[in-house]
N, C-alpha and C positions, 0 to 999 in steps of 0.2 A: 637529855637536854642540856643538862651544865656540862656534860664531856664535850659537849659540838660547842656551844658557845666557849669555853676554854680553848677550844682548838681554833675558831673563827678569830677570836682577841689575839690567837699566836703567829695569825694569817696561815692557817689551813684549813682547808675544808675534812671533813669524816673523810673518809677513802684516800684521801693524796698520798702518793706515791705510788698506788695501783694504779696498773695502766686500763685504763676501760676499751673496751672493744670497740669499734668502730661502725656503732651500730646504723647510724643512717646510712652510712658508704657502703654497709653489706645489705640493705635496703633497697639504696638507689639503683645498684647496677642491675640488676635483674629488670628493672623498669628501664631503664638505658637501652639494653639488650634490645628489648623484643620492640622499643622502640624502634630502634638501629633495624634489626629485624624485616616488620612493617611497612618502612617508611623504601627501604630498597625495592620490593617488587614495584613500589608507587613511581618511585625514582626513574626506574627502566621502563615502567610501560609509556611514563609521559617522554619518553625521551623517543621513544620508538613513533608515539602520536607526532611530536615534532619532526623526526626525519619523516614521515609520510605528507605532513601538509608540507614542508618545506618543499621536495620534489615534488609533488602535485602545484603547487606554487611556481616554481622553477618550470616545468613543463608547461604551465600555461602560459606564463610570460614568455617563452618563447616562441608559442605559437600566438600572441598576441591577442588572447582570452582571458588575460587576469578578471575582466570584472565578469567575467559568465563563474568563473571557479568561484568567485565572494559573494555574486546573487547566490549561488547555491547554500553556499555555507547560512549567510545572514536568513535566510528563505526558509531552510530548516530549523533555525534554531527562533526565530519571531514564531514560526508555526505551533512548534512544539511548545514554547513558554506559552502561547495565547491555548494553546488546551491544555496546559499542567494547571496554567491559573482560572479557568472556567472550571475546571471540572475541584479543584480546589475550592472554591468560593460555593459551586451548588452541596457538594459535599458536605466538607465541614461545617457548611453554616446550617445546613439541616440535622444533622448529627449534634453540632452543639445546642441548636432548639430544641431540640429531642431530650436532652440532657440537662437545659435547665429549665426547659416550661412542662416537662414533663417528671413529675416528682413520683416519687415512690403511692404505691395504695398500701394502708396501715389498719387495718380492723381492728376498731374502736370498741365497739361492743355490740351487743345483738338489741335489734330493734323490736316494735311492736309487731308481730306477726312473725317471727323466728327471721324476720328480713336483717340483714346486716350492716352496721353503722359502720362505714370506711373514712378513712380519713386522708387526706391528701402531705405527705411532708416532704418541702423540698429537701436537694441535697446538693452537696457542693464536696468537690473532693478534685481536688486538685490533679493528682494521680492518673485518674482515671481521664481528665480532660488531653494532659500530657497524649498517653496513650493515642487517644482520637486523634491528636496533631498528628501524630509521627504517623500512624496507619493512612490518616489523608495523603500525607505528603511523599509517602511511598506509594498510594496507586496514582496522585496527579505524576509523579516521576515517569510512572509506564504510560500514563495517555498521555504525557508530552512525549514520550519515542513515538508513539501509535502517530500522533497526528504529525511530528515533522517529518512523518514517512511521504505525506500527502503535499511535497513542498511542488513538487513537478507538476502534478495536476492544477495546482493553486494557480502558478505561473502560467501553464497554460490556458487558466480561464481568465484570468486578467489582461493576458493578450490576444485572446480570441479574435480570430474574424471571422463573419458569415461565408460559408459555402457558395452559397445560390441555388440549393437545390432543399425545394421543401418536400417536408415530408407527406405523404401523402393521407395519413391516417389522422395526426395530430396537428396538422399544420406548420410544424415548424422546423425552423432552418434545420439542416443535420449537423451544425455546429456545436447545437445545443446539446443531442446524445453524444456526441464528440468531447467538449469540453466544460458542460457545464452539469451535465445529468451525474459522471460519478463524484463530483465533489457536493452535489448536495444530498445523493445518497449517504455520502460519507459523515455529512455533516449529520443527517437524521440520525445516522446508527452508532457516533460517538455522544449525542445528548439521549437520546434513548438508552442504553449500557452505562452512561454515567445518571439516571433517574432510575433507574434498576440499581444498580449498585448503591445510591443514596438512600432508597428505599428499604435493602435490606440493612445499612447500618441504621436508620431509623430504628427497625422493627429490632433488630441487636440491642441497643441501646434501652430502649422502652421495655424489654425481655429482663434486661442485666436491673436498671430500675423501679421492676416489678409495677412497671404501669402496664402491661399487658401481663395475664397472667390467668393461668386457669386454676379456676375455684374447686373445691369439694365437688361439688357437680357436675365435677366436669366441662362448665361453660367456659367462653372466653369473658374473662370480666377486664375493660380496657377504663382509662381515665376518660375524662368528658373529649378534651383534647384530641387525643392518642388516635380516634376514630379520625378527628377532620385531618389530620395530619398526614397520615395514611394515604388516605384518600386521595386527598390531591395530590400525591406523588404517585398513586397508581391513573389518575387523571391522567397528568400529565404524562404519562408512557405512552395510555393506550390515544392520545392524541397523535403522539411522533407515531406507532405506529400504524392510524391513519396515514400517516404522510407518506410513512412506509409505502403501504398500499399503492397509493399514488406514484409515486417513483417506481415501483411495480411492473403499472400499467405502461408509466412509458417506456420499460425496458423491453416491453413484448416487440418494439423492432427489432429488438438485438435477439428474437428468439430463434431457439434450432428446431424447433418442434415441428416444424411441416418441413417439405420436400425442399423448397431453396431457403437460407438463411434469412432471418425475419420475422416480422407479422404473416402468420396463416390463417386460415380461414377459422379454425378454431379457436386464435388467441384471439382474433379480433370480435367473432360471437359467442366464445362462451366465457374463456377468463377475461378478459375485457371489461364485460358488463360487472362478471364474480369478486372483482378487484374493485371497482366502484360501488357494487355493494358492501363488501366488507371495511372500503375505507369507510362509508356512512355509519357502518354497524359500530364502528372504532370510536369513532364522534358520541353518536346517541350512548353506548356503554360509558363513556367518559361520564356525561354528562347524568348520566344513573349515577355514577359514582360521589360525584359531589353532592347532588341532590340527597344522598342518602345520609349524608351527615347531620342533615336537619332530624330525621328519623333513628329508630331504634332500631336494631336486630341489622341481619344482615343478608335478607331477603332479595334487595336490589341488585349487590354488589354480584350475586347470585345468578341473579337473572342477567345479569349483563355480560358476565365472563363466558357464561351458559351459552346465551344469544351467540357471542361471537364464536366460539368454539363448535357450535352445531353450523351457521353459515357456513366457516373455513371449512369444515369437512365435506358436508353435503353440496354445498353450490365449488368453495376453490379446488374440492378434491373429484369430488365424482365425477358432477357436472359437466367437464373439459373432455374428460375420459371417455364418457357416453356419448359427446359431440364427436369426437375423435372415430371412434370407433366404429357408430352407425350413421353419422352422415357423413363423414369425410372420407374414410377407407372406402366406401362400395365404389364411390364414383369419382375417388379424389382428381382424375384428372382435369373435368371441368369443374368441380370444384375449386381448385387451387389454380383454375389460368388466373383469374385477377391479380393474383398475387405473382404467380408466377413473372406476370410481365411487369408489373411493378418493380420485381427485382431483378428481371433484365434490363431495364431501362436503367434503371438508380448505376447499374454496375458500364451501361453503355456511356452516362454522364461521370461516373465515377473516373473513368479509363480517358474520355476526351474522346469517345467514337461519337456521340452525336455527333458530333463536328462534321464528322466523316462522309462525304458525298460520293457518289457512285458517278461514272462516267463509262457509257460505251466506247471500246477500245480495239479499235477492229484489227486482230492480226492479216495483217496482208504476208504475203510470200516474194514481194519484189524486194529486195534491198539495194539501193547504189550507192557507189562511192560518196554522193554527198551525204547519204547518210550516217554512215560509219565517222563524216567529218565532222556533221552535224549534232553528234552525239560521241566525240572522241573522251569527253571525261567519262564516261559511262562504260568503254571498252576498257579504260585504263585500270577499272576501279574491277572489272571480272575476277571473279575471285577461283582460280585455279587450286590454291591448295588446300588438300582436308585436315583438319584439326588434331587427327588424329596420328596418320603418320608423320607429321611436323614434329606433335609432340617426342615421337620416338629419337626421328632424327636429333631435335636441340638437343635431347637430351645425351646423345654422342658427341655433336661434336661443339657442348656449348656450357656443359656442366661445368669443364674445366676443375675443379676440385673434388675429391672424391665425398665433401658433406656437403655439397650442393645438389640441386635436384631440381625440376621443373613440373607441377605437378598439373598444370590446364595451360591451352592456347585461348586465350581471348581475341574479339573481331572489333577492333575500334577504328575512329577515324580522327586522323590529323594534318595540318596545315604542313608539308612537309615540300621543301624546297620551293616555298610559294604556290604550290598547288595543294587540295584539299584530296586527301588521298586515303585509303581504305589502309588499315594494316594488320597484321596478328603481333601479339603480343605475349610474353610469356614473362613470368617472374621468378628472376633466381633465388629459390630459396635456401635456406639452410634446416638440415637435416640431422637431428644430432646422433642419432642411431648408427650412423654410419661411420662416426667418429672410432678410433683402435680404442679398444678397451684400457690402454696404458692414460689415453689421453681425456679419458673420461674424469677431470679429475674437476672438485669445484669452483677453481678457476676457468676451467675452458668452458664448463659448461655457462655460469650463470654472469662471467665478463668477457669472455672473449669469443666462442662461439655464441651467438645469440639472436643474429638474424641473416637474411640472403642480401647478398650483393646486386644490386642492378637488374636491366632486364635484356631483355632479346627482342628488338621488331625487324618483324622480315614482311618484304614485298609479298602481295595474295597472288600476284598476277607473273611473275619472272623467276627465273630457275636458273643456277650458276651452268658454268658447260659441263660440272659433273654429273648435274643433277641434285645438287644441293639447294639449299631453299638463297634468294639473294638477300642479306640483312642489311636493313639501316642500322641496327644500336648492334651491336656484340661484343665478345672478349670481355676482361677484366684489368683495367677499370673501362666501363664501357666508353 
């Protein structure tokens, strides 16, 4: 101590003149590094995210759809934050109730009758709440992808409009199975898996703080709590999957199970009725379940899983099977008319043939001149050539470059020289297969060769004097 104080009064410090190592700077860089490291793969992937929306940005403004490309975007991403933060808030906030109204059980000492005195002590531990944040916020992360997958559906049921064609089973418009049936399936089966998922952090949680817990005995010994809490969380499941059920029933139009697409005669008498039973049974178990919280043991919860798991097999499984089998195979075909014409019809309104009227057409065998004048667009529009040897021909004398190719003759009609007129049509494409092996290089392939040039329309009705087809579009540039 008087050597350093000597040396401090002489303005040195102990060590001066030794050079000291540079220890924070041999420190730092290693953390520098793997920052530097890190932050590059970060760097490039958002630059690549950038040159993608940018070109999808640029490609829509030019087709004069910016705001279709920004509903989408905005669409997905309102969708997915509205389930990252539902499913966040039912989560967490049943996990953290769990956590703190749910305190440890503490054996105090033995009672009168070798029964045992427990003691209830909360707990608080910071650590472990942390944890519960971050495992929330990493599954609301996944059901916010899950639900802004559902941004398309969404749209399309907010701009829904009715069909006109009701259903025949349920009464209602076929807009409804169209646009509004899979998004409340969806809705049911995103809150039901997020009341499942809450439930088992629940029961986690209550495990980790030994408020549920088995005794010497072997019994399950839970807090007062720990039961109603449970409960209403298996409640609430077996409710949504009531609804389930329900959405179910109305998906039997969309069933494949009989002879045409749809409701058949078995979904409509056997699972039909099995699906309204079960969604009831879904309901009254619910309702055992709460009820039981008033009560001891776990007798109810028993009978009610029980109940619904003997139904589902016996009526949603067998039940269809042995309708299926003995009344609808021996004689399915009058069986299944009703249905059958059902879904002829649905597919006759479908298509716009109702519309469709019949007129007697009587072929006679005179034809005269005024007729052929009287019907000269109709002669014009005779379609002489087949699609087939056309195809052959363009593709001789109309490919013109050797990675070009023509691959279908289409039959369209166009307003051509003031007259409405029949034509074939073919699309030059490009073919890169066909390119020399020299020029195969990732230039030609992925900027310079990359699409077909133009097309080819030739008259259905006229023939050059070689016998070649007569073209309105051809050559290059057409």
């Amino acid at each position: 101590m008087l050597a350093g104080w000597i040396m401090r009064r002489a303005g040195k410090e102990p060590g001066a003149g030794k050079k000291r190592p540079p220890a924070r700077r041999r420190k730092a860089r290693p953390a520098v590094t793997i920052l530097i490291a890190a932050a590059v793969p970060v760097v490039l992937i958002a630059i690549y995210g950038a040159a993608v929306v940018w070109t999808d940005v640029a490609w829509f403004d030019e087709l004069g759809y910016t705001n279709v490309y920004w509903t989408r975007i905005w669409a997905r991403l309102a969708l997915g934050g509205a389930g990252g933060v539902i499913f966040l808030a039912v989560f967490f906030s049943n996990v953290m109730l769990a956590r703190r109204l749910s305190p440890r059980i503490r054996r105090v000492a033995g009672g009168d009758g070798g029964a045992d005195i427990l003691e209830l002590v909360p707990t608080e531990d910071r650590i472990v709440q942390k944890v519960l944040l971050a495992v929330s916020l990493v599954l609301a992360f996944f059901f916010s992808l899950g639900t802004g997958g559902l941004w398309q559906q969404v749209l399309l049921l907010l701009y829904r409009t009715p069909f006109g064609y009701t259903d025949p089973i349920f009464g209602r418009d076929a807009s409804f199975f169209v646009f509004t049936l899979p998004v409340i399936g969806a809705l049911v089966s995103f809150l039901g898996l997020t009341l499942v998922l809450t439930f088992i952090g629940a029961l986690l949680v209550y495990v980790f703080d030994r408020a549920a817990m088995i005794d010497e005995r072997k019994r399950l010994r839970l807090a007062p709590h720990v039961k109603g809490h449970l409960s209403s969380l298996a409640a609430g499941a077996l409710l949504l999957k009531a609804a389930g059920y329900v959405i179910s029933a109305w998906e039997l139009v969309l069933s494949p199970r009989g002879v045409v697409f749809g409701a058949s005669y078995a979904d409509v008498h056997a699972e039909l009725p099995v699906l309204r039973v079960l969604a009831a049974v879904s309901v009254i178990s619910a309702l055992m379940l709460l009820v039981n919280i008033h009560y001891r043991g776990w007798r109810l919860p028993i009978v009610a899983v029980g109940l619904l798991v003997f139904v589902w097999i016996a009526a949603g499984q067998i039940y269809p099977a042995v309708v299926q089998q003995y009344r609808v195979s021996p004689n399915e075909a009058r069986v299944e008319r009703p249905y059958i014409e059902e879904n002829i019809a649905a597919t006759r309104w479908a298509y716009g043939l109702n519309r469709v009227t019949s007129r007697p057409f009587p072929a006679e065998g005179a034809l005269t001149p005024a007729d052929v004048d009287a019907n000269q667009a109709t002669i014009d529009n005779i379609r002489l050539w087949d699609p087939r040897p056309l195809l052959s021909t363009l593709m001789q004398i109309q490919e013109i470059r050797l990675y070009y190719t023509f691959r279908d003759v289409d039959v369209d009609r166009y307003v051509i020289d003031g007259q409405y007129r029949q034509a074939m049509l073919a699309a030059r494409e490009l073919d890169q297969s066909k390119l020399q092996p020299e020029s195969k290089t990732w230039v030609n392939l992925h900027l310079t060769y990359t699409h077909g040039y133009g097309a080819v329309v030739a008259r259905v009705n006229a023939a050059t004097g070689e016998g070649l087809p007569d073209l309105f579009v051809l050559d290059i540039p057409p």
